[in-house]
BALO-300465 format. One line per field, with one value per atom (N, C-alpha, C): chain; residue in one letter; x, y, z; atom name. Coordinates in Angstrom, 3 decimals. Atoms other than C-alpha are relative to their C-alpha. Example, Ala and Ser with C-alpha at 12.3 -4.5 7.8 and 13.67 -1.06 7.14 Angstrom:
titor = c(A, A, A, A, A, A)
kolmi = c(a, a, a, s, s, s)
east = c(0.890, 12.300, 0.900, -0.820, 13.670, -0.770)
north = c(-1.190, -4.500, 1.200, -1.190, -1.060, 1.090)
up = c(0.000, 7.800, 0.000, -0.060, 7.140, 0.730)
seba = c(N, CA, C, N, CA, C)
This chain:
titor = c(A, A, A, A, A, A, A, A, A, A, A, A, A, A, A, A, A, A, A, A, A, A, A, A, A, A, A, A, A, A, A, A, A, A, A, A, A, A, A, A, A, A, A, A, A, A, A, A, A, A, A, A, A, A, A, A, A, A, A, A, A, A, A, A, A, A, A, A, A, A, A, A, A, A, A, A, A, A, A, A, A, A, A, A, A, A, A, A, A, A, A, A, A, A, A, A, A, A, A, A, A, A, A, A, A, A, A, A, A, A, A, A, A, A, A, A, A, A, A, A, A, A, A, A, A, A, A, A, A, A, A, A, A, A, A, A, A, A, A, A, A, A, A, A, A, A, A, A, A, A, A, A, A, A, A, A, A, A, A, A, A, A, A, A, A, A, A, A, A, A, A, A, A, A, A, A, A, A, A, A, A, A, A, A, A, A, A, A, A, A, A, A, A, A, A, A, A, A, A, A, A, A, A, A, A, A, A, A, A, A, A, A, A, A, A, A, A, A, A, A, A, A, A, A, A, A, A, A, A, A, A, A, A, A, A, A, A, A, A, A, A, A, A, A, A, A, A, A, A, A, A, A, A, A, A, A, A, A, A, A, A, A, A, A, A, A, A, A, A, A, A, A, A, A, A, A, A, A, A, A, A, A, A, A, A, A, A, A, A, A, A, A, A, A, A, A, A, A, A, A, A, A, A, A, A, A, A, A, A, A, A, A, A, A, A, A, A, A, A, A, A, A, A, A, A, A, A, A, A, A, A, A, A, A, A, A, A, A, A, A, A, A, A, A, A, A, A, A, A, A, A, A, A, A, A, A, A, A, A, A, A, A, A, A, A, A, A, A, A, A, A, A, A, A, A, A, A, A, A, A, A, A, A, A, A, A, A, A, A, A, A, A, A, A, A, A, A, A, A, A, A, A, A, A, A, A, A, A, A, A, A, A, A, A, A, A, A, A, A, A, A, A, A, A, A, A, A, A, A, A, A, A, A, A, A, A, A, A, A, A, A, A, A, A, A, A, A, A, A, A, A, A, A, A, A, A, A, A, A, A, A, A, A, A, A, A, A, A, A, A, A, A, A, A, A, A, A, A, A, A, A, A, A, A, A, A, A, A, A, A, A, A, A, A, A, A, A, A, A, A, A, A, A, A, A, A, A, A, A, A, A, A, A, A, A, A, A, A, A)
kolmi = c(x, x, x, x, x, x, x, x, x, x, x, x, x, x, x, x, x, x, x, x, x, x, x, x, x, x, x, x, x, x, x, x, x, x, x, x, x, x, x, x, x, x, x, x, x, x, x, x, x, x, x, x, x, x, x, x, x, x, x, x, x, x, x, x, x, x, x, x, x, x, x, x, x, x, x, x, x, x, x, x, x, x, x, x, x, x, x, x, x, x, x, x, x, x, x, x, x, x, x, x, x, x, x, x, x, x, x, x, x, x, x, x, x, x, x, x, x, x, x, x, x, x, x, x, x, x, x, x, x, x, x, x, x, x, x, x, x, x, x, x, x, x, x, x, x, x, x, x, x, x, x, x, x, x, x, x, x, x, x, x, x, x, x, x, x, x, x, x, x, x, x, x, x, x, x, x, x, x, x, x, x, x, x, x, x, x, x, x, x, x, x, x, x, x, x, x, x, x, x, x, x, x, x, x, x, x, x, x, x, x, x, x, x, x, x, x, x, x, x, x, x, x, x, x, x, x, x, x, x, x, x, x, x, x, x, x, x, x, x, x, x, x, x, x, x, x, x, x, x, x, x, x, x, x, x, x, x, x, x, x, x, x, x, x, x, x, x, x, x, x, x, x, x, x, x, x, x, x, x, x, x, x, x, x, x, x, x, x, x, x, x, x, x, x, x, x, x, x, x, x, x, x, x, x, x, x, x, x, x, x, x, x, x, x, x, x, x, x, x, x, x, x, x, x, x, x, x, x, x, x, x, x, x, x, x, x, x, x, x, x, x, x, x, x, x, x, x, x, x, x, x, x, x, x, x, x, x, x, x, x, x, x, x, x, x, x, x, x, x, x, x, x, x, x, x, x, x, x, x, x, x, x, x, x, x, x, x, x, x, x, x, x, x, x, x, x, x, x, x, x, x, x, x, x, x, x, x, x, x, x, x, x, x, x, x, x, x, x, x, x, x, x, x, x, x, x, x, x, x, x, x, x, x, x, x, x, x, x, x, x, x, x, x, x, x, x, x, x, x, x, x, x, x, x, x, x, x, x, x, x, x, x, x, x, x, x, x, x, x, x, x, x, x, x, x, x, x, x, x, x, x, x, x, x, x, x, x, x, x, x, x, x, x, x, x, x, x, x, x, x, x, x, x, x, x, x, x, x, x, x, x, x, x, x, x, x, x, x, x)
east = c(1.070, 10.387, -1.276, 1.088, 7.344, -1.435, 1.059, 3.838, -0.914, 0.974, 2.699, 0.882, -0.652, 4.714, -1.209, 1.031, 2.495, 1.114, -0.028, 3.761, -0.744, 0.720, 2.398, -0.672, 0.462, 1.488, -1.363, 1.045, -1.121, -1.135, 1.355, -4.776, -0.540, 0.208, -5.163, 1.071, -0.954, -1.825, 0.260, -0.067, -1.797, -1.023, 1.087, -5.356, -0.244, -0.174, -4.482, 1.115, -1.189, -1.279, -1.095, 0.920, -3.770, -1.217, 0.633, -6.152, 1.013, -0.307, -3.795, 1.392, -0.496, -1.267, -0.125, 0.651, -3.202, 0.589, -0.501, -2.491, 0.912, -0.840, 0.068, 1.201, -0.844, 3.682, 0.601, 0.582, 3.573, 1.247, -0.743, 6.427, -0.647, 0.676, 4.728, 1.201, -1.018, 7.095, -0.711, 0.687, 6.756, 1.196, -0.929, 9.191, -0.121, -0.004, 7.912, 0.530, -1.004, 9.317, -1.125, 1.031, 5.761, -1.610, 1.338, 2.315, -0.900, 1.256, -0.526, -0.390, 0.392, 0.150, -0.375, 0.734, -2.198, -0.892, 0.982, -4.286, 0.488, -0.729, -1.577, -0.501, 0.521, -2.371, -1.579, 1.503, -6.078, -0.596, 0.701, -8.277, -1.175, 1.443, -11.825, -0.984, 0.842, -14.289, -1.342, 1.363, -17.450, -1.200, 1.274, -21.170, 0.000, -0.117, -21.116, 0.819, -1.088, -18.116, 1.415, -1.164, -15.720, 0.882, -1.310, -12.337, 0.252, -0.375, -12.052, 1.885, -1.529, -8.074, 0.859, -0.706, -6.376, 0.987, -0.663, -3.487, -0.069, 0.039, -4.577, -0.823, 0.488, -6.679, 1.360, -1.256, -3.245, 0.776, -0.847, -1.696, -1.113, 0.749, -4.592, 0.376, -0.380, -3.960, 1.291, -2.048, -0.035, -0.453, -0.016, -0.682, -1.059, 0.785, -3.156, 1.175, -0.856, -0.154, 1.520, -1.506, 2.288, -0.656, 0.542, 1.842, 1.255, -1.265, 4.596, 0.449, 0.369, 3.442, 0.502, -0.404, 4.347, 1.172, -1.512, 7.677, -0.269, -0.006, 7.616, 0.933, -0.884, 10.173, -0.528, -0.066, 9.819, 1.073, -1.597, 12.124, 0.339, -0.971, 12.664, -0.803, 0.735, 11.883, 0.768, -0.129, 11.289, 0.825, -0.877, 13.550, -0.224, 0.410, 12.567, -0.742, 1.073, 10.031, 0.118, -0.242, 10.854, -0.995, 0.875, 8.169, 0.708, -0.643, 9.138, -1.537, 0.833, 6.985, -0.797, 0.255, 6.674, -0.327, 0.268, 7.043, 0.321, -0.315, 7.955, 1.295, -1.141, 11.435, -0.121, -0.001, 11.380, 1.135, -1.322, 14.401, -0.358, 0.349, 14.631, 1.061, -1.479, 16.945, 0.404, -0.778, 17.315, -0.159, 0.145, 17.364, -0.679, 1.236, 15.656, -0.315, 0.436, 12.955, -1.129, 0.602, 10.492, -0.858, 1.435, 7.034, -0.909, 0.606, 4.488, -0.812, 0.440, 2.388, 0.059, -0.628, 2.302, -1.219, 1.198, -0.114, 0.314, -0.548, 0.782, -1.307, 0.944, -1.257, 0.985, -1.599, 1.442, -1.390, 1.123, -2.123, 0.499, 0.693, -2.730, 1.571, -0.833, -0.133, 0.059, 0.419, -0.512, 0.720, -0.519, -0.232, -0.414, 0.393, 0.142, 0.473, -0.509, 0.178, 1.179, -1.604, 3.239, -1.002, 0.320, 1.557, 1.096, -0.672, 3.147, 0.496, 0.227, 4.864, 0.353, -0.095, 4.515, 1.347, -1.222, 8.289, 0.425, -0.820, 8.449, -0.452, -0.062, 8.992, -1.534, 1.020, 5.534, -0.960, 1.337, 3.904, -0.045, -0.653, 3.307, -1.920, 1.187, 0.643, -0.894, 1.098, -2.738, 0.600, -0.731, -0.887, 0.527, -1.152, 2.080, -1.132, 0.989, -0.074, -0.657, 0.551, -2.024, 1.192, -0.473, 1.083, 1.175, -0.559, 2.972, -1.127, 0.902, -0.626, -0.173, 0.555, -1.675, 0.944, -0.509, 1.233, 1.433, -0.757, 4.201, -0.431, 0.645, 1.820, 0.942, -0.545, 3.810, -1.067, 0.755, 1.631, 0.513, -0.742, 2.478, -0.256, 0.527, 1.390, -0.729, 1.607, -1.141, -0.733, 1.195, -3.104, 0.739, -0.350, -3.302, -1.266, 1.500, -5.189, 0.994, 0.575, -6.421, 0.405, 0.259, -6.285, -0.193, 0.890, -8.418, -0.963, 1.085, -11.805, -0.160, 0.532, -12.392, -0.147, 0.498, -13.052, 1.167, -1.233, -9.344, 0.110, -0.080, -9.134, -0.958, 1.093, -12.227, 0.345, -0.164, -11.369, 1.303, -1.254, -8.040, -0.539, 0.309, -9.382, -0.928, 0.698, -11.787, 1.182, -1.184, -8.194, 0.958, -0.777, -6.438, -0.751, 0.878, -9.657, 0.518, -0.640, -8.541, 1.182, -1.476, -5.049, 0.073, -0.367, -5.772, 0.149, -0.626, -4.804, -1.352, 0.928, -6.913, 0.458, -0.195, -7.837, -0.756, 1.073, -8.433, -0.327, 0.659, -9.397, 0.235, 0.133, -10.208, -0.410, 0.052, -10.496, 0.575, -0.148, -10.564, 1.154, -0.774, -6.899, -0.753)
north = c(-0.133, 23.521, -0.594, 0.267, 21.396, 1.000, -0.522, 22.549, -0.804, 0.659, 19.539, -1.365, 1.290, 17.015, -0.972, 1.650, 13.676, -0.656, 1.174, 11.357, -0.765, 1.200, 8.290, -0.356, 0.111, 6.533, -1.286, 1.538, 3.731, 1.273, -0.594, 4.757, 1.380, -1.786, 8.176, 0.807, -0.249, 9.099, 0.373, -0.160, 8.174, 0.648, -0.796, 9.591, 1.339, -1.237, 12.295, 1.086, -0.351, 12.664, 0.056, 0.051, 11.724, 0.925, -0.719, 14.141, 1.550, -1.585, 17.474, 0.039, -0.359, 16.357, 0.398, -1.092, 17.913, 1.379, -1.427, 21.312, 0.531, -0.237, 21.073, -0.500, 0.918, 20.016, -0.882, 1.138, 16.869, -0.414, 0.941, 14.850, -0.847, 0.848, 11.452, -0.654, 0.705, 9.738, -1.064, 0.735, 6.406, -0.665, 1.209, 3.582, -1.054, 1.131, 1.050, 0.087, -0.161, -0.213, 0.101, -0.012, 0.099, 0.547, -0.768, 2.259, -1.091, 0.623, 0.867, -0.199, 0.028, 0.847, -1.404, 1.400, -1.995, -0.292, 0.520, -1.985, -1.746, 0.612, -4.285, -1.124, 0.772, -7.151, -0.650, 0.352, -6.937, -1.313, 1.063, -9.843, -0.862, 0.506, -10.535, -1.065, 0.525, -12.992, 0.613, -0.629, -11.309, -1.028, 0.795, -12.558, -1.238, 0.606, -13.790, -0.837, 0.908, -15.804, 0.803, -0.214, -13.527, 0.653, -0.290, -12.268, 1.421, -0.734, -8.954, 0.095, 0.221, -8.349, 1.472, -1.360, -5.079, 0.245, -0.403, -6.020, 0.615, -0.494, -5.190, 1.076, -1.374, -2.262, 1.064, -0.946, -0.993, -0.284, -0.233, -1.724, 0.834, -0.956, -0.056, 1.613, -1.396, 3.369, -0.144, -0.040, 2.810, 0.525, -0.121, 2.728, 1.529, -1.180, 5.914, 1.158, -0.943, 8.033, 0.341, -0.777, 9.404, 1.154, -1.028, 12.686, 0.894, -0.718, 15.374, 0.911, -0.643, 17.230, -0.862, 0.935, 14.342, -0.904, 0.722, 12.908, -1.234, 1.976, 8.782, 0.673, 0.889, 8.324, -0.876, 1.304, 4.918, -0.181, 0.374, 3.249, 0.940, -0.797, 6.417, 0.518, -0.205, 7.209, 1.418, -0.524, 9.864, 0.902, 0.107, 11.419, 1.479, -1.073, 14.724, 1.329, -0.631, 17.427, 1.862, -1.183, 21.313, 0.962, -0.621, 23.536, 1.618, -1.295, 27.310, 0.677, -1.682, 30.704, -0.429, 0.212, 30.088, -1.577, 1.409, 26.398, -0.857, 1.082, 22.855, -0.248, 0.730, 21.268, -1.554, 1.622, 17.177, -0.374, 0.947, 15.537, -1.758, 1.318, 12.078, -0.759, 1.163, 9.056, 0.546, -0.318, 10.306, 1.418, -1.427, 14.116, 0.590, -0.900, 17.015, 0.578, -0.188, 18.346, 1.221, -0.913, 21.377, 0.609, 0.175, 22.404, 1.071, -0.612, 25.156, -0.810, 0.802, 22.227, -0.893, 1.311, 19.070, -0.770, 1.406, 16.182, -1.160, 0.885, 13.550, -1.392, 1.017, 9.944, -1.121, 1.318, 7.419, -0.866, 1.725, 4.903, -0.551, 0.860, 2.145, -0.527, 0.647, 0.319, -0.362, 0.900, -2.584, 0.338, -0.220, -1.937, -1.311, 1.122, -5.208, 0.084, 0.109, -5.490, -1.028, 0.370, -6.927, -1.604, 1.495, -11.005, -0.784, 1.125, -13.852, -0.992, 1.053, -15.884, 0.762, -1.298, -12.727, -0.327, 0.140, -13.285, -1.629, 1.547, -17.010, -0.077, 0.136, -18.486, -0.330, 0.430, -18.738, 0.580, -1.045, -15.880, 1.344, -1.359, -13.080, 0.486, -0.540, -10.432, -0.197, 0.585, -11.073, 0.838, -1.100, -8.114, -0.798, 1.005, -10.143, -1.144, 0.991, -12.979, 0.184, -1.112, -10.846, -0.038, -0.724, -9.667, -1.460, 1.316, -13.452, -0.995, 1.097, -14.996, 1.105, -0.534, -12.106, 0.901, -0.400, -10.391, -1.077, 0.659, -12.766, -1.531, 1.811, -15.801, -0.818, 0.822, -17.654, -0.575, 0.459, -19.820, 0.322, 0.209, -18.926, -1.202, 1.111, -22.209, -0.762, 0.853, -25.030, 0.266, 0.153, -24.148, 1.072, -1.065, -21.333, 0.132, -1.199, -19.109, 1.274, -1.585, -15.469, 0.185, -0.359, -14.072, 1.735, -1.175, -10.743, 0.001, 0.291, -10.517, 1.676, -1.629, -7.201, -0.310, 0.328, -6.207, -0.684, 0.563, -7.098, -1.562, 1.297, -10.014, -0.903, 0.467, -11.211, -0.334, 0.448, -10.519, -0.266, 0.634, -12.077, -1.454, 1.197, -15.223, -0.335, 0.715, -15.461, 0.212, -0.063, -14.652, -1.218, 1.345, -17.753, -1.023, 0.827, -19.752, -0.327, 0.177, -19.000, -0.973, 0.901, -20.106, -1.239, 1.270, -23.207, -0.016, 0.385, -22.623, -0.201, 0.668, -24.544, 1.367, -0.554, -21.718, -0.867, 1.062, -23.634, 0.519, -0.454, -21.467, 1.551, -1.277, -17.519, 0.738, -0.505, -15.730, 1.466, -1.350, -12.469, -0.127, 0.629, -12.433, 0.367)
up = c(-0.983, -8.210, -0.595, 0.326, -8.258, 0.675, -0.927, -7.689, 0.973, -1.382, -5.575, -0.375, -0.176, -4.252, 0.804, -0.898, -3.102, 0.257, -0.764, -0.706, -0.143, -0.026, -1.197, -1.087, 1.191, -4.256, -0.052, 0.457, -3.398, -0.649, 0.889, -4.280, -0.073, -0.487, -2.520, -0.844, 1.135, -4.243, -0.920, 1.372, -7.320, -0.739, 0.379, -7.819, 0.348, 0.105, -6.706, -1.426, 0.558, -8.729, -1.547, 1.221, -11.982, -0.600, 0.258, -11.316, -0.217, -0.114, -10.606, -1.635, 1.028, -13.628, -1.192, 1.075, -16.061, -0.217, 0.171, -15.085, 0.818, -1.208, -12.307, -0.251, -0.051, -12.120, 0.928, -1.332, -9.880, -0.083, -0.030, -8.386, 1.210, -0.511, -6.736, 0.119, -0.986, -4.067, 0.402, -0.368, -2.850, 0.937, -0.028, -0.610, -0.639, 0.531, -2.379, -1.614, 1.457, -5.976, -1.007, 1.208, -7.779, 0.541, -0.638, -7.448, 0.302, -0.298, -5.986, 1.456, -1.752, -1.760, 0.009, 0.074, -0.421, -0.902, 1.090, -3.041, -0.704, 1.025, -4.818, 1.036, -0.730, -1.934, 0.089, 0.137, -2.274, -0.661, 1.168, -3.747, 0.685, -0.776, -2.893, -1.093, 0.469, -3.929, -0.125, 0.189, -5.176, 0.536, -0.457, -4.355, -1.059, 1.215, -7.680, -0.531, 0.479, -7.722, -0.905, 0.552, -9.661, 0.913, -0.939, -8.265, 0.079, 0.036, -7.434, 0.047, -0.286, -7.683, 0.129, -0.733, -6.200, -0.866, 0.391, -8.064, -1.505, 1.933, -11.959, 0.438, -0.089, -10.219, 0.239, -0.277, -9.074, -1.442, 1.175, -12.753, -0.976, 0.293, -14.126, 0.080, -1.125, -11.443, -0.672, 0.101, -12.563, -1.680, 1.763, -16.527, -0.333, 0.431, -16.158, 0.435, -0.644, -14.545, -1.051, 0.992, -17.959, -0.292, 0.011, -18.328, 0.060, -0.085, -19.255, 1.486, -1.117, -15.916, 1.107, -0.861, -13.934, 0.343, -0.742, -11.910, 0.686, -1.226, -10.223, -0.041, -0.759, -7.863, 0.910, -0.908, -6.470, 0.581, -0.358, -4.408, 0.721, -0.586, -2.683, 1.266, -1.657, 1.512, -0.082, -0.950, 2.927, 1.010, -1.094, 5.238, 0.690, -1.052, 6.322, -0.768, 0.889, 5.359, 0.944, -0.516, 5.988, -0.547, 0.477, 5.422, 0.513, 0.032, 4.711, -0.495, 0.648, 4.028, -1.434, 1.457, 0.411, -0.435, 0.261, 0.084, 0.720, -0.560, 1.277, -0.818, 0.814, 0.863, 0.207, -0.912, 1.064, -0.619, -0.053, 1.660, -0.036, -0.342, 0.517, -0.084, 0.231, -0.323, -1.478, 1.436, -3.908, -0.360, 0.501, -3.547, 1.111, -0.495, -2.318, -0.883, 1.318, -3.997, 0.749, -0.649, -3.099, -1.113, 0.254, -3.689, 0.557, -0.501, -3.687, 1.501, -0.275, -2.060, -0.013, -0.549, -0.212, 0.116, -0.380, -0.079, 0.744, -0.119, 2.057, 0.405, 0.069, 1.449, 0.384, -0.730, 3.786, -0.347, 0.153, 3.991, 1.267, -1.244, 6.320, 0.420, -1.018, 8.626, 0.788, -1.027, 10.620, 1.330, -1.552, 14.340, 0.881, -0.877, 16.119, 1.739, -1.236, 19.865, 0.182, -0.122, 21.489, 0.827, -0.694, 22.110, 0.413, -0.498, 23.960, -1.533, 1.105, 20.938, -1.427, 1.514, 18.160, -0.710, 0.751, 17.113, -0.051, 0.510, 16.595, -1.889, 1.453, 13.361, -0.548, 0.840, 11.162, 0.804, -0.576, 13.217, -0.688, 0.690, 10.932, 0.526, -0.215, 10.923, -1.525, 0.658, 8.698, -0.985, 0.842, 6.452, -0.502, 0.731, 5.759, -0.845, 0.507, 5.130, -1.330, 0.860, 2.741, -1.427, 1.501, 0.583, -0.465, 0.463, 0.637, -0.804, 1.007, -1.044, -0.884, 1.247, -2.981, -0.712, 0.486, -4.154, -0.211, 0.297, -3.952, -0.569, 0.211, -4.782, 0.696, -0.605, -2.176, 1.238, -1.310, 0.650, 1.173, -1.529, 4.236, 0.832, -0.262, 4.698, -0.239, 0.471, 5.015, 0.930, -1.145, 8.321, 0.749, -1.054, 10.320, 0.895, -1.361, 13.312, 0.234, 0.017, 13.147, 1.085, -0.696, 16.010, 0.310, -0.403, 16.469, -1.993, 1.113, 14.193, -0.180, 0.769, 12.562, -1.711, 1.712, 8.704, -0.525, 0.479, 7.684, 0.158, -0.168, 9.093, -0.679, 0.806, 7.898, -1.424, 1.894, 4.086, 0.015, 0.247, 4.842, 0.020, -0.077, 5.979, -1.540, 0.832, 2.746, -1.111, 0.857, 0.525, 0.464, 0.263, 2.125, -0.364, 0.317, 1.955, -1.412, 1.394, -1.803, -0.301, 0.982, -1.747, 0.916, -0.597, -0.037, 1.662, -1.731, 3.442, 0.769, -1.377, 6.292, 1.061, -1.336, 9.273, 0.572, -0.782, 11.821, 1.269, -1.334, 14.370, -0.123, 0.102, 14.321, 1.505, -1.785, 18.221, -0.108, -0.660, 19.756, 1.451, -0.867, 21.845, 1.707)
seba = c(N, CA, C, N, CA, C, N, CA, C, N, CA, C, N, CA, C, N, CA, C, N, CA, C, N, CA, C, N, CA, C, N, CA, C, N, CA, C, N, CA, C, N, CA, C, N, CA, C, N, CA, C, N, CA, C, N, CA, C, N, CA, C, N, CA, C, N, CA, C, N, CA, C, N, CA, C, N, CA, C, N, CA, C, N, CA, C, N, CA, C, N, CA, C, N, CA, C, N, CA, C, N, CA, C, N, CA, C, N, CA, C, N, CA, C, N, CA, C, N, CA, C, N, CA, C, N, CA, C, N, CA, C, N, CA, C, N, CA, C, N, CA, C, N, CA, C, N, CA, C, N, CA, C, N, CA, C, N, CA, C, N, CA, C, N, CA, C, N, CA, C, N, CA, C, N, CA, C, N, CA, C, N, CA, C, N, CA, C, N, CA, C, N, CA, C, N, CA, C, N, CA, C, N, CA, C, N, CA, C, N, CA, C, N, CA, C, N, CA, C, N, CA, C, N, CA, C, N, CA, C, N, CA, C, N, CA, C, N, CA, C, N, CA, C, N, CA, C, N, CA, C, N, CA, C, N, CA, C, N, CA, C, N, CA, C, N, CA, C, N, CA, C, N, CA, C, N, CA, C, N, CA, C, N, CA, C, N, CA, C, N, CA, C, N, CA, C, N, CA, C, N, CA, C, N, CA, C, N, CA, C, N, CA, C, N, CA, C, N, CA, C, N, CA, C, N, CA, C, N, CA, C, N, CA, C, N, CA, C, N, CA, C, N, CA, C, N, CA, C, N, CA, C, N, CA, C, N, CA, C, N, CA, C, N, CA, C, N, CA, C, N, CA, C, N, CA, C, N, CA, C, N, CA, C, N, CA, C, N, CA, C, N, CA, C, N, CA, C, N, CA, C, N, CA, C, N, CA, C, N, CA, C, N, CA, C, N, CA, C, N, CA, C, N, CA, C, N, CA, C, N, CA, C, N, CA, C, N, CA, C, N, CA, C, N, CA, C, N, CA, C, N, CA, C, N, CA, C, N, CA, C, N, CA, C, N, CA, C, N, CA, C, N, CA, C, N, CA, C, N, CA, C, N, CA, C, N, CA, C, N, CA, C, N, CA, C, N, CA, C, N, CA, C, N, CA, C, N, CA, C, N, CA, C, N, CA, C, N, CA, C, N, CA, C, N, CA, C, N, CA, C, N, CA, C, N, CA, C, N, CA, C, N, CA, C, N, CA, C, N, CA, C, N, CA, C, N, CA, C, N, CA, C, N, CA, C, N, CA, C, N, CA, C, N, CA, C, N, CA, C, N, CA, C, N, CA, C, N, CA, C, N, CA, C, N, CA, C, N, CA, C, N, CA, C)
């Protein structure tokens, strides 16, 4: 029996998991295969010209998290969450595991409307986009268009500016 299971290991997460393994016995769940959430995608150009980069802030957050108090499972979803009197049980892909207490930090997740076009080939969302330049260092191309302007989008477009890619047109659908 743990005393606080976390869901979710990006930044909320793992800082959580970093602060309570001190004096708590923590098991920190994630689906993905390595801490950091979106952080790991991140990468901004400062005023100043240097690179902010999400991903060595998330190997940073990863390398502060050993601690005898503390359980990773990566790699492992989810699957159902039973809360009882006394404690929580969570069922996942590699076990069940149960917990005075529960934290759950799932984070952000792109919600795209259903557009004309959305499922052809070399239409992804500004997300994707995001984790094929700044985490797979792969180009999704040489030229694209945005379409809808908010903060995301915004500091996506100045992250392909980075890797080269021509937008050639940004619009509200």
């Amino acid at each position: 029996m743990f005393d606080v299971i976390i869901i979710g290991a990006g930044p909320a997460g793992a800082s959580a998991a970093r602060i309570l393994m001190k004096d708590k016995k923590v098991l920190l769940l994630d689906e993905y295969y390595r801490i950091g959430g979106r952080l790991i995608g991140q990468l901004y150009e400062e005023n100043n010209g240097s690179i902010w980069n999400g991903y060595e802030k998330a190997e940073t957050l990863s390398d502060d998290l050993h601690h005898p108090h503390l359980t990773v499972k990566l790699s492992t979803s989810v699957t159902d969450i039973q809360h009882f009197k006394e404690y929580y049980r969570i069922n996942t892909t590699k076990g069940n595991f149960e917990s005075k207490y529960l934290i759950v930090c799932t984070g952000a997740q792109e919600l795209t409307p259903a557009l004309p076009g959305a499922t052809l080939p070399g239409v992804m969302t500004v997300g994707a986009a995001q984790v094929l330049t700044n985490v797979q260092r792969v180009a999704p191309g040489n030229k694209g268009a945005i379409v809808g302007v908010n903060v995301l989008s915004s500091a996506i477009l100045s992250e392909l500016h980075m890797a080269n890619i021509e937008i050639k047109s940004m619009s509200i659908p």
